[in-house]
N, CA, C and O atoms as a printed pandas DataFrame, in Angstrom:
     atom_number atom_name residue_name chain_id  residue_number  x_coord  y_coord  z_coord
0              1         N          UNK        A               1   11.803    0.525  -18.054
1              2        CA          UNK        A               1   10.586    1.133  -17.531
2              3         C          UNK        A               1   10.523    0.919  -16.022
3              4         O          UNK        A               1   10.892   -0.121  -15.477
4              5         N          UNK        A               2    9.968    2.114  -15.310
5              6        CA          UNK        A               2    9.633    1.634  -13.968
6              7         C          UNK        A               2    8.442    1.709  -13.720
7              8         O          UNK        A               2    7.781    2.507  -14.385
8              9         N          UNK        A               3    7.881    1.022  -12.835
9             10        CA          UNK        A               3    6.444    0.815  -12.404
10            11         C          UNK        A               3    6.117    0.954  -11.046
11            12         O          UNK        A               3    6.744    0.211  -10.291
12            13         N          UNK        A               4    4.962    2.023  -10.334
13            14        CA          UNK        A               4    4.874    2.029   -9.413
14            15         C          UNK        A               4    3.228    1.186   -9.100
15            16         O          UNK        A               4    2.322    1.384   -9.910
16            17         N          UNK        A               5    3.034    0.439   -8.101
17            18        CA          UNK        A               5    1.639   -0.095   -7.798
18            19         C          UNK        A               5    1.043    0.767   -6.634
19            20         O          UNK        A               5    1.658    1.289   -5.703
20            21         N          UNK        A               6   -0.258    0.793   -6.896
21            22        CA          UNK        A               6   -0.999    1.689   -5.628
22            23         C          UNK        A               6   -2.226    1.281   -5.548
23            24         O          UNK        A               6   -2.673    0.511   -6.399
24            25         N          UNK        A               7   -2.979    1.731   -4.508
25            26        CA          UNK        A               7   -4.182    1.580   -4.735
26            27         C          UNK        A               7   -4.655    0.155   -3.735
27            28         O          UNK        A               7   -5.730   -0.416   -3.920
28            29         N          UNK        A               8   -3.905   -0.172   -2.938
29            30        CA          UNK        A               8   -4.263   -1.348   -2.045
30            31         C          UNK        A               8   -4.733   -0.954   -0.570
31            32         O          UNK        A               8   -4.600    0.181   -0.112
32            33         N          UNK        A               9   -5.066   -1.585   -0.165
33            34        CA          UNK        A               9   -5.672   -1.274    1.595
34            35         C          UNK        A               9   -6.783   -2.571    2.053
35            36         O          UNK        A               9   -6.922   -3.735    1.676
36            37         N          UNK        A              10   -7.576   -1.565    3.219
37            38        CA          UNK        A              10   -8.225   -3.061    3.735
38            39         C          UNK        A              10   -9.521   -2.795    3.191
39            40         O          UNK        A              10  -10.049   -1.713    2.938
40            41         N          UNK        A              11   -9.960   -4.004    3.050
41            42        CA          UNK        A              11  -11.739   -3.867    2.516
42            43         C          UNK        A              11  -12.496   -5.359    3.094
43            44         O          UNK        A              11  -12.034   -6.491    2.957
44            45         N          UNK        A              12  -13.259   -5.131    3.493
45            46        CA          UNK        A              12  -14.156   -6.090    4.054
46            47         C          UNK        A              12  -14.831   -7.502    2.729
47            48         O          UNK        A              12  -15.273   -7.113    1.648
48            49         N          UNK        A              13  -14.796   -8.911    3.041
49            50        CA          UNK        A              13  -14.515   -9.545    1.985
50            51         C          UNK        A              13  -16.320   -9.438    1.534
51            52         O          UNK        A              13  -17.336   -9.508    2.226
52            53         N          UNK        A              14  -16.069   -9.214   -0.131
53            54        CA          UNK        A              14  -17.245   -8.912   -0.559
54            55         C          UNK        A              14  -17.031   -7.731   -1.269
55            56         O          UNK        A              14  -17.871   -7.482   -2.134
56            57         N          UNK        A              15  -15.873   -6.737   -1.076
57            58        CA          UNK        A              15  -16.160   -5.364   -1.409
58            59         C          UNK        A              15  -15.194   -5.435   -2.472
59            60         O          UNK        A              15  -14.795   -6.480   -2.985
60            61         N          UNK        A              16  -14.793   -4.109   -2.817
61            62        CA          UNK        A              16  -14.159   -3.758   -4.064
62            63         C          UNK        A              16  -12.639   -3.260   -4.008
63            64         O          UNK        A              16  -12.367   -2.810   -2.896
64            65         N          UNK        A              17  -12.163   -3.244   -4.417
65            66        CA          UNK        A              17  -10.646   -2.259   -4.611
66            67         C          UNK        A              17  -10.039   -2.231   -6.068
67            68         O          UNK        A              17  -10.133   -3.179   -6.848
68            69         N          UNK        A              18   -9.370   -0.974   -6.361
69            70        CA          UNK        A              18   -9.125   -0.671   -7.651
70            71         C          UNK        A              18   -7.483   -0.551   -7.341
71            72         O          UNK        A              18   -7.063   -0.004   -6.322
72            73         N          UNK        A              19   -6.457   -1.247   -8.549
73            74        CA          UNK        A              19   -5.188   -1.022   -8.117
74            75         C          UNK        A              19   -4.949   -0.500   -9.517
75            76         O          UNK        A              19   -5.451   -0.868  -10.579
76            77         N          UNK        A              20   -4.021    0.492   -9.251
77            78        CA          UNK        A              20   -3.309    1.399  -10.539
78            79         C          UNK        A              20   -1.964    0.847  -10.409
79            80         O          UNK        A              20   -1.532    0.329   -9.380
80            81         N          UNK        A              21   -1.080    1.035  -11.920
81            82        CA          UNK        A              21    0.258    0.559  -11.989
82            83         C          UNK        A              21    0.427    2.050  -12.754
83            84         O          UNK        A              21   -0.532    2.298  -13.486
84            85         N          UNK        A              22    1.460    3.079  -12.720
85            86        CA          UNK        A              22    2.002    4.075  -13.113
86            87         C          UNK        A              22    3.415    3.358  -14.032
87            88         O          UNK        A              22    4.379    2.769  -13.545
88            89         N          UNK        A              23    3.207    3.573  -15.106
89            90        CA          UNK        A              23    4.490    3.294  -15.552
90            91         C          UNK        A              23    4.858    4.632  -16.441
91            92         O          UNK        A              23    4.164    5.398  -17.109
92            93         N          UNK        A              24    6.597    4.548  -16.076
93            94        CA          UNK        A              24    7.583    5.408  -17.034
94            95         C          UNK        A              24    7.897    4.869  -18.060
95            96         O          UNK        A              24    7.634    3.697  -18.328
96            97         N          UNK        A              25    8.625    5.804  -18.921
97            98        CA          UNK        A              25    9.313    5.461  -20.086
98            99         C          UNK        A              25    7.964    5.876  -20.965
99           100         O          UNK        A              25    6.893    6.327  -20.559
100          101         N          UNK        A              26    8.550    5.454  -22.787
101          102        CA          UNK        A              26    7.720    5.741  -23.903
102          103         C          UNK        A              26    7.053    4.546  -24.066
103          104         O          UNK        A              26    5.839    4.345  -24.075
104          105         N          UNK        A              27    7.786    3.926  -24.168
105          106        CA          UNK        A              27    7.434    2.211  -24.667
106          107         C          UNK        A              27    6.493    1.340  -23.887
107          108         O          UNK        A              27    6.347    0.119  -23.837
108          109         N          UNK        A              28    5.871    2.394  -23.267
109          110        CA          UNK        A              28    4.689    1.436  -22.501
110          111         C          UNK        A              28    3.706    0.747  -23.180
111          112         O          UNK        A              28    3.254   -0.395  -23.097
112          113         N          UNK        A              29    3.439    1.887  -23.998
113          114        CA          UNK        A              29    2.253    1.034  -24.907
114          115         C          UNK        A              29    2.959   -0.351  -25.673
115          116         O          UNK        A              29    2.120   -1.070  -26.215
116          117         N          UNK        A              30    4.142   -0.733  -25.766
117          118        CA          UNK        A              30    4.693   -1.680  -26.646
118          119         C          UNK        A              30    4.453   -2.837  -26.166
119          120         O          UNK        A              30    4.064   -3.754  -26.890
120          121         N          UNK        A              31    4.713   -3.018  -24.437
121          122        CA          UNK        A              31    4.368   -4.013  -23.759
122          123         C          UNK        A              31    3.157   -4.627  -23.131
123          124         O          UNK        A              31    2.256   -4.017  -22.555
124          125         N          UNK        A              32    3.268   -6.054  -23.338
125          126        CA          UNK        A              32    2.139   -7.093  -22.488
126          127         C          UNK        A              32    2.799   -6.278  -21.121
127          128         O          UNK        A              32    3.896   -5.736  -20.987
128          129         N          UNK        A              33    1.584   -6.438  -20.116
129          130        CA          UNK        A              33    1.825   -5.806  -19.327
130          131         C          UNK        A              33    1.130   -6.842  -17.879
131          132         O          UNK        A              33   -0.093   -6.834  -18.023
132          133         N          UNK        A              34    1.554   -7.754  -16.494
133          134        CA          UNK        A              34    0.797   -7.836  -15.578
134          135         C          UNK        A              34    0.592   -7.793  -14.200
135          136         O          UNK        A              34    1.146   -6.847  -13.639
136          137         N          UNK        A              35   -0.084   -8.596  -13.461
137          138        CA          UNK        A              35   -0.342   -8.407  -11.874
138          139         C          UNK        A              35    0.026   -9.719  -11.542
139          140         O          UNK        A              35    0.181  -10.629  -12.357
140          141         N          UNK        A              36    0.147   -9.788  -10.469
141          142        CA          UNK        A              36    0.713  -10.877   -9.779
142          143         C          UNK        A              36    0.607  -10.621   -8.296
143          144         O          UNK        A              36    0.845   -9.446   -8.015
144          145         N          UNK        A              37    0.356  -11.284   -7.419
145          146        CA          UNK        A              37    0.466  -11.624   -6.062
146          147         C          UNK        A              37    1.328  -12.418   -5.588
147          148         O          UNK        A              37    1.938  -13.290   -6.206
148          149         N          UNK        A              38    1.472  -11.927   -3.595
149          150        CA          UNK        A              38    2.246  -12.935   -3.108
150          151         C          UNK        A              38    1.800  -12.911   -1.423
151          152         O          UNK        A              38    2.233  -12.098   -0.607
152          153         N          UNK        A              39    1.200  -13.594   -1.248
153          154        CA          UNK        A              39    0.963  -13.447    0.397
154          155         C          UNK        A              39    1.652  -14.161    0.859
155          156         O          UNK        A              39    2.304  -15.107    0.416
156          157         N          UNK        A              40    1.484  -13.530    2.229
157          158        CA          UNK        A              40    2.674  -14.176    3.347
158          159         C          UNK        A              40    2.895  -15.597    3.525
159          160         O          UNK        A              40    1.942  -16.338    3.765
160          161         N          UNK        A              41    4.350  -16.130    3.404
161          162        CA          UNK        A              41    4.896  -17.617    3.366
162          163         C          UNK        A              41    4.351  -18.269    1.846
163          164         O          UNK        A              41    4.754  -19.360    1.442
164          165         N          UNK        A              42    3.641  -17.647    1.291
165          166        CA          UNK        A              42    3.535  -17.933   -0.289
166          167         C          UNK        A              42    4.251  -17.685   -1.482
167          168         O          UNK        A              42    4.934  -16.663   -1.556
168          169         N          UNK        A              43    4.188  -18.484   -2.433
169          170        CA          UNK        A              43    4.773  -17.988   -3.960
170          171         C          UNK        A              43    4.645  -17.224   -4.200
171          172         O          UNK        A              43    3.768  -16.816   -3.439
172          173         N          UNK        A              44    4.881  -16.516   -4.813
173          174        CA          UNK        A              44    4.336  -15.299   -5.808
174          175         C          UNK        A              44    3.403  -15.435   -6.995
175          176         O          UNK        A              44    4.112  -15.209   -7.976
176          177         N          UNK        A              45    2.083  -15.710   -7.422
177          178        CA          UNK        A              45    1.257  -16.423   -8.306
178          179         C          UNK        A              45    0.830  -15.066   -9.447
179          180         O          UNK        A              45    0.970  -13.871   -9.189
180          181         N          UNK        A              46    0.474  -15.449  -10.290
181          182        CA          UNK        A              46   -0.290  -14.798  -11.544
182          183         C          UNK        A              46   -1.609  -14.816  -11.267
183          184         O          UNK        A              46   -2.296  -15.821  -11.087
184          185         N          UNK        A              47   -1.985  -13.581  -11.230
185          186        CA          UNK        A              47   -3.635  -12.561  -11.148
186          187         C          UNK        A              47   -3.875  -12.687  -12.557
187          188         O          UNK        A              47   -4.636  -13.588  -12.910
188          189         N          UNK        A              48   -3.354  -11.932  -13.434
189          190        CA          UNK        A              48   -4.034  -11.413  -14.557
190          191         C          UNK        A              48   -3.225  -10.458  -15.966
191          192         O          UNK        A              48   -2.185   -9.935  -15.565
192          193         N          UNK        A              49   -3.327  -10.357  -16.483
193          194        CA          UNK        A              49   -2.264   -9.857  -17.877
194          195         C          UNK        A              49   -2.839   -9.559  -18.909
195          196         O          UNK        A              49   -3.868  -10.166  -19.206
196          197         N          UNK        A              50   -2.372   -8.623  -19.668
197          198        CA          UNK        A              50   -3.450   -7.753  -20.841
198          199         C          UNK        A              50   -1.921   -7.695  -21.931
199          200         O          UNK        A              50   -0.735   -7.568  -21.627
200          201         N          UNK        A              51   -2.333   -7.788  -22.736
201          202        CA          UNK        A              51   -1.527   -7.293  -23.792
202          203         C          UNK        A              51   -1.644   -5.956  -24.383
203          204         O          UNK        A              51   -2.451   -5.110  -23.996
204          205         N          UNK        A              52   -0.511   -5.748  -25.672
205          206        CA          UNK        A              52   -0.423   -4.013  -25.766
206          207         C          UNK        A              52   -1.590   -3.598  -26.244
207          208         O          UNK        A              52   -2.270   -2.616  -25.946
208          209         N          UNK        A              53   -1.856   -4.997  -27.513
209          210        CA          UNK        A              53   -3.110   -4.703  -28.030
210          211         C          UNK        A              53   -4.900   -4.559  -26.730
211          212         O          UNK        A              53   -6.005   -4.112  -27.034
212          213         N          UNK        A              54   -4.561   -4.979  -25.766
213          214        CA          UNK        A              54   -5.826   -5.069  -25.168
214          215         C          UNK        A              54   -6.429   -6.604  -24.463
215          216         O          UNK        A              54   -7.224   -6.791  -23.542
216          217         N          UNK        A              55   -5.651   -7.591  -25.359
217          218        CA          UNK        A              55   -6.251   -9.203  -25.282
218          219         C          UNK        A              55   -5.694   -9.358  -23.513
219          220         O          UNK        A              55   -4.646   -8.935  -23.025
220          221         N          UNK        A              56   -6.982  -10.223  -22.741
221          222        CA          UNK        A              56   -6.478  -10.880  -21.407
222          223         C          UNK        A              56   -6.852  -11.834  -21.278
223          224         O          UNK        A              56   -7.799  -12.445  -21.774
224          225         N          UNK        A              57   -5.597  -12.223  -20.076
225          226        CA          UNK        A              57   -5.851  -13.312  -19.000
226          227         C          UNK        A              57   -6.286  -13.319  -17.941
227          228         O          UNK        A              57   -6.743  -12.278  -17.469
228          229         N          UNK        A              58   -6.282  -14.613  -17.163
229          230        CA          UNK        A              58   -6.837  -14.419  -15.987
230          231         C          UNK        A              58   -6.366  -15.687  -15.190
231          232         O          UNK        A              58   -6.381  -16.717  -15.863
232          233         N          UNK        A              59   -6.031  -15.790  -14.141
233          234        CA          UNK        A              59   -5.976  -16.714  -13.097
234          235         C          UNK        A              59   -7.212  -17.166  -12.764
235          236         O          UNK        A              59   -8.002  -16.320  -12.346
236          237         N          UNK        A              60   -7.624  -18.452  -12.859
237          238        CA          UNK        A              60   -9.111  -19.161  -12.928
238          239         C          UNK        A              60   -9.570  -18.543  -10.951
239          240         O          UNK        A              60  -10.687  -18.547  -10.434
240          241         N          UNK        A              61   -8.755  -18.272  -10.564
241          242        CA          UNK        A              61   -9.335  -18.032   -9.220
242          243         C          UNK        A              61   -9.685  -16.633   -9.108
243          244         O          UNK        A              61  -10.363  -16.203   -8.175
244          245         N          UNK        A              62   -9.120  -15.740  -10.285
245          246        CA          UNK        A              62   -9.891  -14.183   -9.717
246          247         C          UNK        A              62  -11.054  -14.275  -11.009
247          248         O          UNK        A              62  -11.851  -13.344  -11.132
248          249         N          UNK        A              63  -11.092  -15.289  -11.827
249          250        CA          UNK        A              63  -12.129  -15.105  -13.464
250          251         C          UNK        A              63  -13.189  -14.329  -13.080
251          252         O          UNK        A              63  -13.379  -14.497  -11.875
252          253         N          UNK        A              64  -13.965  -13.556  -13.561
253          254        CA          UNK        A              64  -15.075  -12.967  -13.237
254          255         C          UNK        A              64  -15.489  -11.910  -12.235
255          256         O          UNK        A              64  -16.514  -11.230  -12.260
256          257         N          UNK        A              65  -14.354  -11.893  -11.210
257          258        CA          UNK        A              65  -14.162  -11.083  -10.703
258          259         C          UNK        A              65  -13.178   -9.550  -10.359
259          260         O          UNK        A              65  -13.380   -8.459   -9.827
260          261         N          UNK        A              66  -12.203  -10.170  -10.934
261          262        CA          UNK        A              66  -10.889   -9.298  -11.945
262          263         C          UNK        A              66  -11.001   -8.336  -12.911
263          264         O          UNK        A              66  -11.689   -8.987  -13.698
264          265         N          UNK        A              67  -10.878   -7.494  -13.339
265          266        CA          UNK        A              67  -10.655   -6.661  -14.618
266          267         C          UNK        A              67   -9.255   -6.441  -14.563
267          268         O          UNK        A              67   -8.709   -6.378  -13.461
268          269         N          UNK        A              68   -8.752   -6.345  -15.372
269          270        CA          UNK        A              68   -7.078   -5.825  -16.151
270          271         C          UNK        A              68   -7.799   -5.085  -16.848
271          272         O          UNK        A              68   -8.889   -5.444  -17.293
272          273         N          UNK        A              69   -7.113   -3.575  -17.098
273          274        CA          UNK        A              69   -7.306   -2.632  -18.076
274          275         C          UNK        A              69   -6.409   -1.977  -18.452
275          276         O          UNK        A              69   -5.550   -1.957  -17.571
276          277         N          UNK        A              70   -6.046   -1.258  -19.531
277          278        CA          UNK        A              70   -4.979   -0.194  -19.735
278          279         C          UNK        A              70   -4.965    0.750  -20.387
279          280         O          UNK        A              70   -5.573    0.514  -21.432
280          281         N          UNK        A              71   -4.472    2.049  -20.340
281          282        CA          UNK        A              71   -4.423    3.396  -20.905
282          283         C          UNK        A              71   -3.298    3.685  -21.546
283          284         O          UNK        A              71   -2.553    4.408  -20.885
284          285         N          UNK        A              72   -2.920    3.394  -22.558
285          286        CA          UNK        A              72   -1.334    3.888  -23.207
286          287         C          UNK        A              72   -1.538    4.916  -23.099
287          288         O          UNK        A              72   -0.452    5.401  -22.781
288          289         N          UNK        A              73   -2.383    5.824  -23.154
289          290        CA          UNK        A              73   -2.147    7.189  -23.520
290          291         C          UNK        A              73   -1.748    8.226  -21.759
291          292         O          UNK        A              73   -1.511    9.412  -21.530
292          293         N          UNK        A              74   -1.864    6.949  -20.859
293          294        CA          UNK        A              74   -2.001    7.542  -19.483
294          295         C          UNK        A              74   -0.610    6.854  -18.565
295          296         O          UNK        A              74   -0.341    7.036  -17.378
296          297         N          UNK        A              75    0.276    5.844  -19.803
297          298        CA          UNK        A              75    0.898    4.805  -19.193
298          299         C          UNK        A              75    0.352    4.041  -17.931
299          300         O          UNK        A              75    1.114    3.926  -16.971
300          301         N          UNK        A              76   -0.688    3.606  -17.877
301          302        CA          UNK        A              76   -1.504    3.431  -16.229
302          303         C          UNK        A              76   -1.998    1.720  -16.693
303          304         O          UNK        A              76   -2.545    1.545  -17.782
304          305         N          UNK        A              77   -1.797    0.820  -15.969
305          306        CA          UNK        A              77   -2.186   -0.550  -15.836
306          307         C          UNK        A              77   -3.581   -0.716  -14.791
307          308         O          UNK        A              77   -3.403   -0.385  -13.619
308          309         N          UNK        A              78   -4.621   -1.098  -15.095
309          310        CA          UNK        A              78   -5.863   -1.049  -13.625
310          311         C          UNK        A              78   -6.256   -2.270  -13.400
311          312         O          UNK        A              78   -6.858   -2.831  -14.315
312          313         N          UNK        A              79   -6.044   -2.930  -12.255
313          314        CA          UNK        A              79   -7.077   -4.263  -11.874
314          315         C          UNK        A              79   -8.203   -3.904  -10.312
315          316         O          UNK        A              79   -8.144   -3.744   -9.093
316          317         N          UNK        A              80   -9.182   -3.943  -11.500
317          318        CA          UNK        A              80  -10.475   -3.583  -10.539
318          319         C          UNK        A              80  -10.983   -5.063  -10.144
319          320         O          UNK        A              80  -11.429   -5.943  -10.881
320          321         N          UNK        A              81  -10.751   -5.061   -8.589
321          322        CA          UNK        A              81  -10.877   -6.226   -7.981
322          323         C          UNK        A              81  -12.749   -6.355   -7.077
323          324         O          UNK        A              81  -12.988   -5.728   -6.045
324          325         N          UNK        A              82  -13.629   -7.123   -7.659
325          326        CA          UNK        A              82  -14.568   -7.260   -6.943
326          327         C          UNK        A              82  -14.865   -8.154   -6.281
327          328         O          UNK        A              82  -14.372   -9.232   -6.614
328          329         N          UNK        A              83  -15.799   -8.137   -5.046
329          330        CA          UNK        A              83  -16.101   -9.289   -4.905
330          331         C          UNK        A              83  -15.084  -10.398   -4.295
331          332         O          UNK        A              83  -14.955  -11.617   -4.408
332          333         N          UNK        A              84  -14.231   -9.045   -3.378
333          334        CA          UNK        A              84  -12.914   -9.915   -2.272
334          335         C          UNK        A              84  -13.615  -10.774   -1.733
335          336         O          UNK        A              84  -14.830  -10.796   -1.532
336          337         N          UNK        A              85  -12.253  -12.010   -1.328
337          338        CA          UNK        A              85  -12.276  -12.669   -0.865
338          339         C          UNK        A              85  -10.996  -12.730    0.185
339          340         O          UNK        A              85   -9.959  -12.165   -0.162
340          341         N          UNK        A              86  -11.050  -13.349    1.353
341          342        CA          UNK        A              86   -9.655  -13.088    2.148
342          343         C          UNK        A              86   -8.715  -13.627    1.685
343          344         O          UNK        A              86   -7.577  -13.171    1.803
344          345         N          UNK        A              87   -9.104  -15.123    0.823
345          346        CA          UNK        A              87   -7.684  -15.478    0.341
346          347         C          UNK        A              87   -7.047  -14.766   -0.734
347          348         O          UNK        A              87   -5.912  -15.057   -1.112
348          349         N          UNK        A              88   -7.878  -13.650   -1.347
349          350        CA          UNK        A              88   -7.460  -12.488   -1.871
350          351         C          UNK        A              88   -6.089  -11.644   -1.496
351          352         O          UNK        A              88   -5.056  -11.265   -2.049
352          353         N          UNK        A              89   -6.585  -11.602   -0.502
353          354        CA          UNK        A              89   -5.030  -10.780    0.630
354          355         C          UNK        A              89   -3.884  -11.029    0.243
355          356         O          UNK        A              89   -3.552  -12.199    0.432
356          357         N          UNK        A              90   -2.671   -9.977   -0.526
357          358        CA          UNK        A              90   -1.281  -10.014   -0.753
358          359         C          UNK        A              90   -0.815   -8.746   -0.853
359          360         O          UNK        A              90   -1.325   -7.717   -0.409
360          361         N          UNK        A              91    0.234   -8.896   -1.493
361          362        CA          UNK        A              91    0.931   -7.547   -1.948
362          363         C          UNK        A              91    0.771   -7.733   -3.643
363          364         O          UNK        A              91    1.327   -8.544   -4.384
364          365         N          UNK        A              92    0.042   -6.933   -3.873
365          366        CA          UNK        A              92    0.310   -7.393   -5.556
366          367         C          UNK        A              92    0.935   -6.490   -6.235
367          368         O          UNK        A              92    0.678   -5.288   -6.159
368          369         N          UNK        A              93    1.741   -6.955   -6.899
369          370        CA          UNK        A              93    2.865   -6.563   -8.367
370          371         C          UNK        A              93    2.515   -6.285   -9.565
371          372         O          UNK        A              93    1.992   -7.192  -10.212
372          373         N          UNK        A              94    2.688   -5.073  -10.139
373          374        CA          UNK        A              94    2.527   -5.088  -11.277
374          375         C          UNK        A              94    4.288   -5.361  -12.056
375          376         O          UNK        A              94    5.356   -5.065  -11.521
376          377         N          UNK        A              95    4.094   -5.981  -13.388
377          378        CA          UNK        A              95    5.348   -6.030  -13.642
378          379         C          UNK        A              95    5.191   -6.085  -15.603
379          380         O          UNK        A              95    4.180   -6.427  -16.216
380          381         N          UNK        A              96    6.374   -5.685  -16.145
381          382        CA          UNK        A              96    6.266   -5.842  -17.573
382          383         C          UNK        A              96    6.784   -7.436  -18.484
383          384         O          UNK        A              96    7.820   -8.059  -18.254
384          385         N          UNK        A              97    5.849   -7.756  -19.398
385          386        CA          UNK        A              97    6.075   -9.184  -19.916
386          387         C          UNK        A              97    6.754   -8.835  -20.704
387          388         O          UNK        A              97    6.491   -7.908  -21.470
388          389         N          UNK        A              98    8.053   -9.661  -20.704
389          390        CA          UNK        A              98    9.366   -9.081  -21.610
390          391         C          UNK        A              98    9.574  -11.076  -22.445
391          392         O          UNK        A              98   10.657  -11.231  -23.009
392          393         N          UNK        A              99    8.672  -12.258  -22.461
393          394        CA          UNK        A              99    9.098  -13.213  -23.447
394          395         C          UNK        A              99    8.229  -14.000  -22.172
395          396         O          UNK        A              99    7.512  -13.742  -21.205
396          397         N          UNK        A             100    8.943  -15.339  -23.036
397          398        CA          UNK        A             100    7.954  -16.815  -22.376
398          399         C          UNK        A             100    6.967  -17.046  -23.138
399          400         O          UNK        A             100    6.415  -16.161  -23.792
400          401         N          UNK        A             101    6.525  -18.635  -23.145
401          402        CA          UNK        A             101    5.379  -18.952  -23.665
402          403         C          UNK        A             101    4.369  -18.783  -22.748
403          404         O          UNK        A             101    3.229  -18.464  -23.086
404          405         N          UNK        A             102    4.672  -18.953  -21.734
405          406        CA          UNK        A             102    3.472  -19.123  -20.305
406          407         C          UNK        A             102    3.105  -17.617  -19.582
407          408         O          UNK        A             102    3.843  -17.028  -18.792
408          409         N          UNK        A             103    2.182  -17.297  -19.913
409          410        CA          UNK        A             103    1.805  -16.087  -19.720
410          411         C          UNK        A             103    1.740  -15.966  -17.706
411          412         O          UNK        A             103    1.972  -14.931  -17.081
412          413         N          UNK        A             104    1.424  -17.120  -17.175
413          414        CA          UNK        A             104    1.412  -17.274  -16.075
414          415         C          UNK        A             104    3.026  -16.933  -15.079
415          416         O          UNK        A             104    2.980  -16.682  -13.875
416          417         N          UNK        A             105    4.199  -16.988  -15.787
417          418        CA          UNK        A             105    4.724  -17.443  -14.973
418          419         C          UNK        A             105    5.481  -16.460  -14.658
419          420         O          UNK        A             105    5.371  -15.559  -15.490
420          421         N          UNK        A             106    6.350  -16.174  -13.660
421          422        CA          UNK        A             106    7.113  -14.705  -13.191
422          423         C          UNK        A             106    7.931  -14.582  -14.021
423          424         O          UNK        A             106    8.210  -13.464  -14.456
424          425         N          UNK        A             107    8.577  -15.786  -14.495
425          426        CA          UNK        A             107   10.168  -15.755  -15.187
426          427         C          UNK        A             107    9.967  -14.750  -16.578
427          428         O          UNK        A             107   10.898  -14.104  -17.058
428          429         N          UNK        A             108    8.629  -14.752  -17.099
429          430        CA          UNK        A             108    8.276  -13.723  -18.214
430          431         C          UNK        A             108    8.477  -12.479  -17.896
431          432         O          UNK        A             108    8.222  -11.707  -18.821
432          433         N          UNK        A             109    8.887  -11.932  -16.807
433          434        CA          UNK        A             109    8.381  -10.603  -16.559
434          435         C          UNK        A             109    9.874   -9.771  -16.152
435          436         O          UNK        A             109   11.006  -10.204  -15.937
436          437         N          UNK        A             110    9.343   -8.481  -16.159
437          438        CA          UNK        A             110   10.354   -7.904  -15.259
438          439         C          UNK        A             110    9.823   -6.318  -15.126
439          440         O          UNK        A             110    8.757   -5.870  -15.549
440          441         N          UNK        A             111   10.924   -5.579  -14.386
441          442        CA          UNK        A             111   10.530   -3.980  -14.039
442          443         C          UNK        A             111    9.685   -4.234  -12.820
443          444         O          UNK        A             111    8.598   -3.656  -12.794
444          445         N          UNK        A             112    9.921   -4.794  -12.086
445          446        CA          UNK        A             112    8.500   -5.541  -10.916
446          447         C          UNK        A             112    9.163   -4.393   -9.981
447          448         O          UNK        A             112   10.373   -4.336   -9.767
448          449         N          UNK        A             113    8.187   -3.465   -9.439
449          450        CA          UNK        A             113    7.813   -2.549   -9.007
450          451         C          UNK        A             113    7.166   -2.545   -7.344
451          452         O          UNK        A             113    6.325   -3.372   -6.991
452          453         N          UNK        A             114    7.624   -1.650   -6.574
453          454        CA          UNK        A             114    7.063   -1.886   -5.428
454          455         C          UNK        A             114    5.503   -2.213   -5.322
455          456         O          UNK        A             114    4.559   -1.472   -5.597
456          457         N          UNK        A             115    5.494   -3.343   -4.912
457          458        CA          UNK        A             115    3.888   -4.050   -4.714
458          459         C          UNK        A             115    3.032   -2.538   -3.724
459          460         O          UNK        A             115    3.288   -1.447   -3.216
460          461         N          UNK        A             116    1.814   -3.602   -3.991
461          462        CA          UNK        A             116    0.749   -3.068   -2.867
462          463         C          UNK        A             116   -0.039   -3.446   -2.140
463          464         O          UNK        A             116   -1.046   -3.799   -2.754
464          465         N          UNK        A             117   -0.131   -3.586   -0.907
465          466        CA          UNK        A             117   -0.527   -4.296    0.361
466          467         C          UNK        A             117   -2.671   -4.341    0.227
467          468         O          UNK        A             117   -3.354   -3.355    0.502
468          469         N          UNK        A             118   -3.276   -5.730   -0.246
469          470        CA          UNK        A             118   -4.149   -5.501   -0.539
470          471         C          UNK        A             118   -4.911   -6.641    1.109
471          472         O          UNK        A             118   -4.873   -7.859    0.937
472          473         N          UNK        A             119   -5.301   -6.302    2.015
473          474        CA          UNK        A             119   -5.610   -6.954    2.838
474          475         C          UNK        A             119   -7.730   -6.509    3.027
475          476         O          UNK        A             119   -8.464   -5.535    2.864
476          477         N          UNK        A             120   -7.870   -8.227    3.525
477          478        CA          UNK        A             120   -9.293   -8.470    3.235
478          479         C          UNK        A             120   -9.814   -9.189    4.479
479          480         O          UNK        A             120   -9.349  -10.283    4.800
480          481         N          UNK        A             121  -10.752   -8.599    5.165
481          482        CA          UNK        A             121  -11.436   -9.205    6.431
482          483         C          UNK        A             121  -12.688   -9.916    6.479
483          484         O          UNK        A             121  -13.828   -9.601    6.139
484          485         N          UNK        A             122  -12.294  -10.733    6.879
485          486        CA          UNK        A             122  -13.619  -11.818    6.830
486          487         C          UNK        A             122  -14.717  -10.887    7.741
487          488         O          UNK        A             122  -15.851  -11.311    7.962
């Protein structure tokens, strides 16, 4: 499968942004599916993750402010981000969960797809 991410830009911290993941192939609906970030001189960390059925996670630092959503019928992944914050600011990844116990961690994933530049001004 390939995955494209979109939907990033600048927003003043407080405001909103919606990121779409486009994925190919049939088998989209088969896969856990998630987001991930990486800002500059940083790791690459876990945002958030939905399974095929619908069930999510969340990184305790976006909780409540995050949505993961998904459309099999649209192949489309959505994290509606409210309520930025600057340490918000990365490129975030969508990517497909292919095993692992740790839903958190990159090594689960793959198909990781050109990110999208989500920058936030104090």
């Amino acid at each position: 499968v390939q995955l494209q991410a979109s939907g990033g830009g600048l927003v003043q911290a407080g405001g909103s942004l919606r990121l779409s993941c486009a994925a190919s192939g049939r088998t989209f609906s088969n896969y856990d599916m998630g987001w991930f970030r990486q800002a500059l001189g940083k790791e690459r960390e876990f945002v958030a993750a939905i399974t095929w059925s619908g069930n999510t996670d969340y990184a305790d630092s976006v909780k409540g402010r995050f949505t993961i959503s998904r459309d099999n019928a649209k192949n489309t992944v959505t994290l509606q981000m409210n309520s930025l914050k600057p340490e918000d600011a990365a490129v975030y990844y969508c990517a497909r969960r292919v095993g692992g116990s740790v839903w958190s961690s990159a090594g689960g994933y793959d198909s990781w797809g050109k990110g999208t530049q989500v920058t936030v001004s104090s």
